[in-house]
Phi, psi and omega in degrees: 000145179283154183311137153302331162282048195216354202295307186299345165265013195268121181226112172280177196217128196261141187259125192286114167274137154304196183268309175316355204246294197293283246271353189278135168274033133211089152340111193315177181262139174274124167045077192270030159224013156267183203249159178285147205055011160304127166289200203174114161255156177278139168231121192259116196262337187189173197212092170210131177072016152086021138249168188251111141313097177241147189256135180232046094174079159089355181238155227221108170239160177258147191201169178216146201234144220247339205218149177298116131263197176230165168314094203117316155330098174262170213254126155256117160243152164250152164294099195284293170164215164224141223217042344283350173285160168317111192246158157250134175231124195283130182261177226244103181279023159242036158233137183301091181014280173291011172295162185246139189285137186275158147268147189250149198309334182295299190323309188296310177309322194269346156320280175320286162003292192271347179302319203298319237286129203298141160324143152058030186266156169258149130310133163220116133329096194237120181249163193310339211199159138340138198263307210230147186287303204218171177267190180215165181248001180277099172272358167274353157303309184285288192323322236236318125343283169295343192272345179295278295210234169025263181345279201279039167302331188108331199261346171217051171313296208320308168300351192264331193270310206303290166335249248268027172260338167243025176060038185265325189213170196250169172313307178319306177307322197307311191305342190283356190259166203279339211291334187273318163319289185305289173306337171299304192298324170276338143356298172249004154206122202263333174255038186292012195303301198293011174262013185252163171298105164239135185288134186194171186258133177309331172251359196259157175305117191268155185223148202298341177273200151260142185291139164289153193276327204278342178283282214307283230294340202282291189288328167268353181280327174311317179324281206288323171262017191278272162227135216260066184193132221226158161227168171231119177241120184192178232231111202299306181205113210004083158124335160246113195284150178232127141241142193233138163220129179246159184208178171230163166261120175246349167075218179288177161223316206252299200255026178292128185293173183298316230267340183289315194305313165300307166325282169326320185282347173276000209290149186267202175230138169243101142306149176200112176238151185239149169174163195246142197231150190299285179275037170233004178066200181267149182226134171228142178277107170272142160230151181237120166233139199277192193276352202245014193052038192255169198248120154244105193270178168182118177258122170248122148305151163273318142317144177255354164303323203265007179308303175328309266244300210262338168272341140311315184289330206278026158270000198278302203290315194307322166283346176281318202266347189282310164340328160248040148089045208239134135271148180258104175316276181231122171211117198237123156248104173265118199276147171192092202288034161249353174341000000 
């Protein structure tokens, strides 16, 4: 976690994409050859709805800036690293080496916030209902589904706004995230709480009052960008829990070498879904997908009957991911009844 006093200049940054570029399924790295504490200055090209288009050494990223500029105005940044988005940290220009730093009362909150927050805790994502009325055997329905039920989470409103400021994303989507959701709902029903998301921590404690859903979602979005790992436990469709936990391998951070830093940049997104199935019992599944888009399954049963079941089937799967155009790395199943 960052010093509190450094908190109010830490500004991550959305890199504004044309529609060819968000449509690439690997997208270039954004500003892959600095080093973390390269300075970097900024030119700040436009202003709207209180983010600033700023251009940084040739990519045009959106930010919201802690201090009033004018258009044209340039920024001294350093590099923070990526989290996984790009961060900065604005240095500050009139203050004297020994100035001692003010912090502004949002920076001491979201300080006091992460002071709270338990070790090794996840954000979880608990939504109100069933994702699907009933089931389905469609897996482009369920993918589609859960990205929703991610996507309109809550957890990457800001980015969801820097985008629709820039004609990146719609009004509409916007309204489905709980920070907008929560006031529609109270509008039109002032006691609707059990139509809202609710939201909790894997470690925290339950307590006799209720949390405002807008403090928790506040504390997992510091969470997640902090470090860049969530879980989602909810219901696919009546009568079946799905646990998802997504994460990124983000590699070294503070005393990391070129050749560890090159490591990172191969690093993938891991999946770990957990779930109980009428026949295969419970199973959980890892998935890896590498920086090269390869695919690594690993299935574990809990059963050991059902170990068979699933290496008979599973030229079945091999042939369903290859037809929707998924490479398959690796795909293995091993029974292990501490699953």
């Amino acid at each position: 976690m960052y010093p509190a006093e450094v908190l109010s200049r830490i500004l991550a940054v959305q890199p504004v994409l044309d529609a060819v570029e968000r449509d690439q399924a690997a997208p270039r790295a954004e500003f892959d050859l600095l080093t973390i504490g390269q300075s970097v200055t900024g030119l700040v090209k436009s202003q709207a709805k209180g983010v600033s288009l700023v251009e940084i050494d040739g990519q045009t990223v959106a930010m919201r800036l802690p201090q009033p500029v004018a258009t044209g105005d340039t920024l001294r940044l350093r590099f923070a690293g990526h989290m996984p988005q790009p961060v900065f940290l604005l240095d500050t220009l009139q203050s004297a080496p020994t100035d001692k730093p003010q912090l502004s009362q949002t920076a001491r909150m979201l300080s006091d916030i992460m002071l709270r927050v338990p070790e090794r805790s996840l954000p979880t994502l608990t939504p109100p209902g069933p994702l699907l009325d009933q089931p389905t055997a469609s897996p482009a329905e369920m993918a589609l589904a859960l990205r929703t039920a991610l996507v309109r989470s809550g957890l990457f409103y800001e980015s969801h706004l820097a985008n629709w400021t820039v004609g990146l994303d719609s009004f509409e989507g916007l309204m489905q995230e709980p920070q907008n959701r929560q006031a529609a709902d109270a509008a039109h029903a002032p006691a609707s709480a059990v139509t809202a998301l609710a939201l909790t921590s894997t470690s925290e404690p339950a307590e006799p009052k209720a949390a405002n859903p807008m403090h928790t979602l506040l504390t997992q979005q510091l969470q997640v960008l902090e470090s860049p790992h969530f879980i989602w436990r909810g219901e696919l469709w009546p009568g079946q829990m799905l646990e998802w936990q997504v994460g990124q391998d983000t590699g070294p951070q503070a005393d990391e070498s070129a050749a560890t830093r090159a490591q990172a940049e191969e690093a993938g997104w891991e999946s770990h879904l957990k779930l109980s199935l009428p026949t295969l019992g419970t199973l959980n599944v890892h998935i890896k997908l590498d920086a090269r888009q390869a695919f690594s399954i690993r299935m574990v049963p809990q059963q050991a009957e059902v170990e068979p079941l699933l290496l008979q089937n599973q030229g079945r799967l091999i042939e369903q991911l290859a037809a929707a155009g998924c490479t398959l790395q690796t795909l293995t199943v091993l029974h292990d009844a501490g699953a």
